[in-house]
C-alpha positions in Angstrom: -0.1 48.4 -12.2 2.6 47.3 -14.6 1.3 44.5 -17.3 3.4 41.5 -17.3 4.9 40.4 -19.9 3.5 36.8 -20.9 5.5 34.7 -22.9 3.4 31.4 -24.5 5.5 28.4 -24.1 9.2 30.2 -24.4 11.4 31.8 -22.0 11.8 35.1 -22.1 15.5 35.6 -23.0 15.7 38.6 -20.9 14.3 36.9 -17.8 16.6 34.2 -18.6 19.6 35.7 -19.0 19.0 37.5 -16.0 18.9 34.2 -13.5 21.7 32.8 -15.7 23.9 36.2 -14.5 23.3 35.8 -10.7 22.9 32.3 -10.8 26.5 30.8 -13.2 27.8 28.0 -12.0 31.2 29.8 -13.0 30.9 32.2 -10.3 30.3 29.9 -7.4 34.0 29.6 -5.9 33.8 34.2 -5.3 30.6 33.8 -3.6 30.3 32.6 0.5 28.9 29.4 1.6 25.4 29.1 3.5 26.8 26.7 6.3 30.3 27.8 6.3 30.3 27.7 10.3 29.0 24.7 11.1 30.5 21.6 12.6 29.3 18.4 11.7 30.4 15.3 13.0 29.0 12.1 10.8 28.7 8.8 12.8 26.8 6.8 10.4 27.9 3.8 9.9 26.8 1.3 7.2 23.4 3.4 6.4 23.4 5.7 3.6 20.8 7.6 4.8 22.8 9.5 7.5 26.2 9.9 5.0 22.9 11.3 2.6 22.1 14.0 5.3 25.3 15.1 6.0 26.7 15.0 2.2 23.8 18.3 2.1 25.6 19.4 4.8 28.6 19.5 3.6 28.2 20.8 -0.4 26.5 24.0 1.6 29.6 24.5 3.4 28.7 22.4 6.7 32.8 21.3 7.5 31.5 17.5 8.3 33.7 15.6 10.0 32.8 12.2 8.9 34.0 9.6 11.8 34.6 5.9 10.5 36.0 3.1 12.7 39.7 2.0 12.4 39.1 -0.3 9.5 36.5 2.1 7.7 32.9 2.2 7.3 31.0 -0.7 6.0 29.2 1.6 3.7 32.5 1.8 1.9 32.1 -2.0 0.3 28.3 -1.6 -0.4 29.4 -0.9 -4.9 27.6 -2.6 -7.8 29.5 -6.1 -8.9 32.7 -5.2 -5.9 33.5 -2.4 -7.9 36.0 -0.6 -6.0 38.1 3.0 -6.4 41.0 2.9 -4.3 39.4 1.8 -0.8 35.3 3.5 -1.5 32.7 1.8 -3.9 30.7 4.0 -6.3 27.6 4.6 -4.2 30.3 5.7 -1.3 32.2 8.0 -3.9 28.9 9.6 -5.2 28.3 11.1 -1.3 31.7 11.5 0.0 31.6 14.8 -1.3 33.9 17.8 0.6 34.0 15.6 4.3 37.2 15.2 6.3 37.6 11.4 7.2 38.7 10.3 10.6 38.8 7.3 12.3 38.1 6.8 16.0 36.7 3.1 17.9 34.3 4.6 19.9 33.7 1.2 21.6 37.0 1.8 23.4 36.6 3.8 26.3 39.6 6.2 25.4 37.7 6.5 21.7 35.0 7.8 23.4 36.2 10.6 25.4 38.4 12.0 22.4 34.2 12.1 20.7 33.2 13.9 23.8 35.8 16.8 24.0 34.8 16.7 19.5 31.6 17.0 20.7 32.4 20.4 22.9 33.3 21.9 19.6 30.4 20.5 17.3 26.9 21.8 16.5 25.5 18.1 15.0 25.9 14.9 15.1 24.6 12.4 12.9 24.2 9.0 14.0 22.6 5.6 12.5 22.7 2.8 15.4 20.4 0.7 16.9 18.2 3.0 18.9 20.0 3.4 22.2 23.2 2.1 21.3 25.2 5.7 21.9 23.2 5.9 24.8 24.6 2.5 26.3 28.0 3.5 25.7 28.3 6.8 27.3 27.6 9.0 24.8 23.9 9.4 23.8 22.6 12.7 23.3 21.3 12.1 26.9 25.1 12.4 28.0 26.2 14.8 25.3 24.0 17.5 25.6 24.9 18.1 29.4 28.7 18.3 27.1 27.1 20.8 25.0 23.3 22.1 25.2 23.5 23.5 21.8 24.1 20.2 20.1 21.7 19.2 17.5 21.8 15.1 17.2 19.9 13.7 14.7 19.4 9.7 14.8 18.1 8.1 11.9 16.7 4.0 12.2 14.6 2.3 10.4 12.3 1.9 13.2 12.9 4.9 15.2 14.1 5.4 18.6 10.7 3.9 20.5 7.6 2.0 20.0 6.9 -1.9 20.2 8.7 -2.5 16.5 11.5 -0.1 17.5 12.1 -2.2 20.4 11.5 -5.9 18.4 13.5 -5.5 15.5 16.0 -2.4 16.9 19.0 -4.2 16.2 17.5 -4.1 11.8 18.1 -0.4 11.6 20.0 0.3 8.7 18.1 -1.5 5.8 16.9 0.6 3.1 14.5 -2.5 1.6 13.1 -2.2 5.8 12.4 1.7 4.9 10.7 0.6 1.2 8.7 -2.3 2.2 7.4 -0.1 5.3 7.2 2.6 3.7 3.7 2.1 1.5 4.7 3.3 -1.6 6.2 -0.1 -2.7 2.9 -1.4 -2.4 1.7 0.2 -5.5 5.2 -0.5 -7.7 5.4 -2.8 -10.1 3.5 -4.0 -13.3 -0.1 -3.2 -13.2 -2.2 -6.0 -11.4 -5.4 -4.8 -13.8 -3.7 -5.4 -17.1 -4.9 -8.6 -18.6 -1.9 -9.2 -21.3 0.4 -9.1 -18.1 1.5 -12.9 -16.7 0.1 -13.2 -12.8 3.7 -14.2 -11.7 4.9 -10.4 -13.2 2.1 -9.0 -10.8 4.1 -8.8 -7.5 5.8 -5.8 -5.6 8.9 -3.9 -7.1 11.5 -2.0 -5.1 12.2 1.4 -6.4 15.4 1.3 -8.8 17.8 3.4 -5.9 17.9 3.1 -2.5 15.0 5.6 -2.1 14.5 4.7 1.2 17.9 5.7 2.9 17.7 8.6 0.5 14.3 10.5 1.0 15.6 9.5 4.9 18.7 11.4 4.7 16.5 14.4 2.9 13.9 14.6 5.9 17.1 14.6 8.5 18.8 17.7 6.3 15.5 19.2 6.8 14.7 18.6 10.4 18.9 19.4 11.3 18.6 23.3 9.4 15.4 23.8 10.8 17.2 23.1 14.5 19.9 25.2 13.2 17.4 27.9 12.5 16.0 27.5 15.8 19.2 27.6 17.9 20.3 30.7 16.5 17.5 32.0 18.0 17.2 30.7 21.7 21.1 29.3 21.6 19.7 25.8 22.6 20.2 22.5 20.7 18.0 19.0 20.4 17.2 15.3 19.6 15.6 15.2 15.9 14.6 10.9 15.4 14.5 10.1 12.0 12.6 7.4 10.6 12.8 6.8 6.9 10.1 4.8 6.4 7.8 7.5 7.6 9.7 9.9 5.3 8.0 7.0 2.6 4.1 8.2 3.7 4.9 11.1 4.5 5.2 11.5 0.5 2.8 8.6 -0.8 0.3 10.9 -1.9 -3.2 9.9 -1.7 -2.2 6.0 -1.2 -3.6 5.8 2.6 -6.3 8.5 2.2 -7.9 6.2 -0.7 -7.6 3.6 2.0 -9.1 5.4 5.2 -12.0 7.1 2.4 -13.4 3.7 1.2 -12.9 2.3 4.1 -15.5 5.0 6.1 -18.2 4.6 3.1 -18.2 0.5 3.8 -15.7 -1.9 1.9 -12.2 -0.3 2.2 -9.6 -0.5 -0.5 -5.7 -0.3 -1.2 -4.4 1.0 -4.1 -3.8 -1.0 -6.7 -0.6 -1.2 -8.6 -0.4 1.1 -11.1 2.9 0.4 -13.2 3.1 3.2 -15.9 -0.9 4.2 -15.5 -2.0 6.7 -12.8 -5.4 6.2 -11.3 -5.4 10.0 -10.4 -4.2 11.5 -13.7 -4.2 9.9 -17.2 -3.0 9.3 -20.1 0.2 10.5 -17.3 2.3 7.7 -18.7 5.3 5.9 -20.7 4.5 4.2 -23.9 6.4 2.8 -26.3 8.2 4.4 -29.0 10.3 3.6 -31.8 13.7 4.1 -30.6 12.7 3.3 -27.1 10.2 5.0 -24.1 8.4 8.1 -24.2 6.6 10.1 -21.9 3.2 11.5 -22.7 0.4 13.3 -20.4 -3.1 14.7 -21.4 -5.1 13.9 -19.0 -7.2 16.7 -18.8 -10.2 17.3 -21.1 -8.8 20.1 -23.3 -5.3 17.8 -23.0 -6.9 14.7 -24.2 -8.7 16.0 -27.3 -5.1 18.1 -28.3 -3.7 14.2 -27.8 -6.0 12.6 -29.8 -5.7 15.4 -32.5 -2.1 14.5 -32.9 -3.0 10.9 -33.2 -5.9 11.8 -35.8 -8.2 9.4 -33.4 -11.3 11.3 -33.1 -12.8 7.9 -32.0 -10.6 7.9 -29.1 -12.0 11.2 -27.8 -15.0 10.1 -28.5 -15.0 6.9 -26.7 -13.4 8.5 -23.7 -14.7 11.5 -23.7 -14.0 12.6 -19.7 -11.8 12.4 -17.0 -14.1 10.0 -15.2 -13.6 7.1 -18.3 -9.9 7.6 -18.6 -9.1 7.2 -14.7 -11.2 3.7 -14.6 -8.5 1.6 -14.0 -9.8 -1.1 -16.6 -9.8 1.1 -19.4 -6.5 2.3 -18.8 -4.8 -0.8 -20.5 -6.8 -0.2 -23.6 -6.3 3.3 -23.6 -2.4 2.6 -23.6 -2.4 0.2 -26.0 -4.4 2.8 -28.6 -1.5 5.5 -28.0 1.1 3.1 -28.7 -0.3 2.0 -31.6 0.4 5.8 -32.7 3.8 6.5 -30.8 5.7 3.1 -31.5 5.6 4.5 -35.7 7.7 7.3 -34.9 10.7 8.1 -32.5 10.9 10.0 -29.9 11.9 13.2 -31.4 9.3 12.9 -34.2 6.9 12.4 -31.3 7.9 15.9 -30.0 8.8 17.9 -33.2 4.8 16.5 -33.6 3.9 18.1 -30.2 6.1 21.1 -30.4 4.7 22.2 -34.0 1.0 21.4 -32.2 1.6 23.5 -29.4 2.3 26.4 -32.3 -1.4 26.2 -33.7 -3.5 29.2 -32.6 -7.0 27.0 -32.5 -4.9 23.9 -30.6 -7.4 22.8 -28.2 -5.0 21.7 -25.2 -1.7 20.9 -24.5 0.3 17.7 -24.7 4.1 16.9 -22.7 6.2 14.5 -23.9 9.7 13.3 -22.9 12.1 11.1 -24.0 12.9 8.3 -20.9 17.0 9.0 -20.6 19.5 5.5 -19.5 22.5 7.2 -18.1 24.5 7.2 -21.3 21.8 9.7 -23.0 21.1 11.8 -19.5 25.3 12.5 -20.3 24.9 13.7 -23.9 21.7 15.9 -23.3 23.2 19.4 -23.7 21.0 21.1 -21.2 22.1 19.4 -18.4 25.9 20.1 -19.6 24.9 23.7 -19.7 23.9 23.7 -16.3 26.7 21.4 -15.2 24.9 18.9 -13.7 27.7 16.9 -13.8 31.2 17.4 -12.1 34.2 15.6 -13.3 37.5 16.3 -10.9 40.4 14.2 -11.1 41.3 13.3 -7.4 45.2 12.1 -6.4 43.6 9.2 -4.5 40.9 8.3 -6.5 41.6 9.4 -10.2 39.5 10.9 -12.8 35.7 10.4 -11.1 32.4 11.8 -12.1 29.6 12.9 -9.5 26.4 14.7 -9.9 27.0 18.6 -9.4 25.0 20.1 -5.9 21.4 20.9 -6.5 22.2 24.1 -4.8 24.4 25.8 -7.2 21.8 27.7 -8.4 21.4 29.7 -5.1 22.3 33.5 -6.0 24.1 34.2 -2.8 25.2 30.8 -1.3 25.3 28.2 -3.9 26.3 24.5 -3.3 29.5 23.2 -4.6 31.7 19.9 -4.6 35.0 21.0 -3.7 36.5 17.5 -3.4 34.8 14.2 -4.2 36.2 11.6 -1.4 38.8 10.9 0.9 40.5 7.5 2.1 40.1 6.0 5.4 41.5 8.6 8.2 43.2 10.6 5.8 42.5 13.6 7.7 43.5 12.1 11.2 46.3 14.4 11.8 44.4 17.5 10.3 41.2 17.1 12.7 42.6 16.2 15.4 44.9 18.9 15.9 43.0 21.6 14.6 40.4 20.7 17.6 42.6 18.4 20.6 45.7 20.1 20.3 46.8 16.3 19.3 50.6 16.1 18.0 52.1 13.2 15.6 53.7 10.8 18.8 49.9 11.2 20.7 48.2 9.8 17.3 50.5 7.3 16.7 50.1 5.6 19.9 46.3 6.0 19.7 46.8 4.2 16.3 48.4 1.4 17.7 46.5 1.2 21.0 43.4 0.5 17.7 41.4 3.8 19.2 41.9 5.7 15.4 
């Protein structure tokens, strides 16, 4: 057997500039795209988890069709302090990315048979209504599929598409804050409720800094729509895929509800209590202060811990806390912070990790320590590793202007990297493009629809 090659805490240059030849960014526009034939039509409305699913789509060469009413989708206006480009707000402009925009009023009957015959030529449709909404109006996947059997519809509420709260707050289906305060892992965000130097009226709940909800929602349905896709090629037959962001929440909280149900069987159950910047499963796993701003730092294992306290020249420490059983007791947590930031706030953060680098060099180190600077946006901009991996597109757009937008994740695919080919369009710009590309529709037909208020 051939011995591998290993290669301490370094990349091997060779294995590296291997990836970096089958993986440059600069190649992406010769290579094919992964979803190149399918046909995705995008009825969210309002909900950024749906226009989250099918922004995937379309960066993996998905051609989504994304289908606003006449006067444009309220998602559109949802922009930090009214902040508009053109007629799209920031968080619109961010996941407009390589859709074609029509209108259609698919409240008006003639609105719904031009979706129907769209429908004939789609393989997904993405929808974010009050469960049973389509369904009352003619064109719920019941209806549709007996249109087309292949179809894949995903629906994504906040409730999902039965159940008692599905049916007593339906008509509350597109709030992200629904999906967070549902969703568990709220419960355990915010200042730390067992630190004493922290006022009882900073103790409460915090909402995660995005709208994780609609997001990790739109992730799941991206998910459950390729693995439908996967499936159809197979068998040739489509299916209903109900999305529920909230569950997407526990389905990734960890060990938050298995603390619960555990405690709970031996006697006197438990939730989780908040955290903050501690971890009651790993520590030190944490931010503390530095002298130029936040820093992370993690050595929670044995070995970890006494590297950590090497660095800090704080054999009392070690000795004081001397296994993973002290440090995750949630009331010595606090202390422990405070004794690393007494250490970290003297230096800045790249002292901090010139110290940890030059550490991680000694040949009798007795562990390892990870430490990270915490990035606003400004600095995530200037940090020349993500520019060399362009993690950031800048295109300058004849509707919009000169706009920024994070780069796909999927770039980095060998064979069938992501891309942003264009980063939005205005409402029903590509009205005439659509529909006679799949209705045959001709300029006098769309201008009387336009005027009848159907597109």
């Amino acid at each position: 057997m051939e011995e591998r090659k290993i290669v301490g805490f370094a990349i091997d240059p060779e294995y590296a500039k291997f990836i970096h030849s089958i993986t440059n960014p600069a190649d992406i526009l010769g290579k094919p795209e992964a979803l190149d034939d399918l046909v995705v039509l995008d009825l969210s409305y309002g909900n950024f988890a749906g226009i989250v699913a099918s922004s995937f789509l379309a960066e993996l060469g998905a051609e989504v069709i994304k289908i606003e009413p006449p006067n444009g989708d309220l998602a559109r206006k949802m922009t930090p302090e009214g902040i508009m480009i053109g007629d799209a707000g920031l968080a619109y402009i961010v996941e407009a990315r390589n859709k074609y925009h029509i209108t259609l009023n698919i409240e008006k009957e003639e609105g719904r048979e031009i979706l129907k015959k769209l429908v004939k030529k789609a393989d997904v449709l993405i929808e974010t209504f009050r469960p049973g909404y389509m369904d009352s109006l003619g064109i719920g996947y019941r209806q549709l599929k007996e249109i087309n059997p292949s179809l894949i519809y995903c629906a994504i509420t906040s409730f999902g598409q039965f159940g008692k709260d599905a049916e007593k707050f339906g008509k509350m289906t597109g709030y992200d804050l629904i999906d967070q305060v549902r969703g568990v892992v709220m419960s355990v965000t915010g200042e730390p409720e067992l630190d004493p130097d922290i006022p009882k009226e900073f103790k409460k709940p915090v909402k995660a800094g995005n709208w994780m909800g609609w997001y990790v929602g739109g992730m799941w349905a991206v998910f459950g729509i390729l693995l439908a896709a996967f499936y159809r090629k197979r068998t040739g037959k489509g299916q209903f895929i109900d999305v529920s962001p909230c569950e997407g929440l526990i389905a990734i909280a960890n060990y938050l509800m298995q603390y619960y149900h555990m405690t709970k069987m031996e006697g006197e159950p438990k939730k989780m209590v908040r955290a903050g910047n501690f971890d009651y499963a790993v520590f030190p796993y944490t931010y503390v202060k530095s002298k130029d701003g936040y820093v992370f730092m993690s050595g929670f294992t044995d070995p970890n811990w006494a590297a950590l306290c090497e660095i800090m020249n704080r054999p009392d420490l070690q000795k004081q806390y001397p296994t993973i059983r002290e440090r995750l007791n949630p009331y010595n947590q606090p202390v422990i912070q405070k004794e690393i930031e007494k250490f970290t706030t003297q230096y800045t953060s790249e002292e901090l990790l010139k110290m940890v680098l030059d550490y991680s060099k000694k040949p009798d180190r007795k562990g390892t320590v990870v430490t990270g600077r915490l990035n606003s946006p400004k600095e995530v901009l200037e940090v020349e590793h993500f520019k060399v991996k362009e993690m950031f597109v800048e295109r300058k757009d004849p509707n919009y202007g000169k706009v920024l937008v994070q780069n796909s994740l999927f770039r980095f695919m060998s064979r069938t990297p992501g891309r942003i080919k264009w980063i939005c369009r205005p409402i029903g710009a590509d009205n005439k493009f659509i529909y006679q590309k799949y209705l045959g529709l001709g300029k006098e037909k769309l201008e009387s629809l336009k005027k009848e208020g159907i597109i």
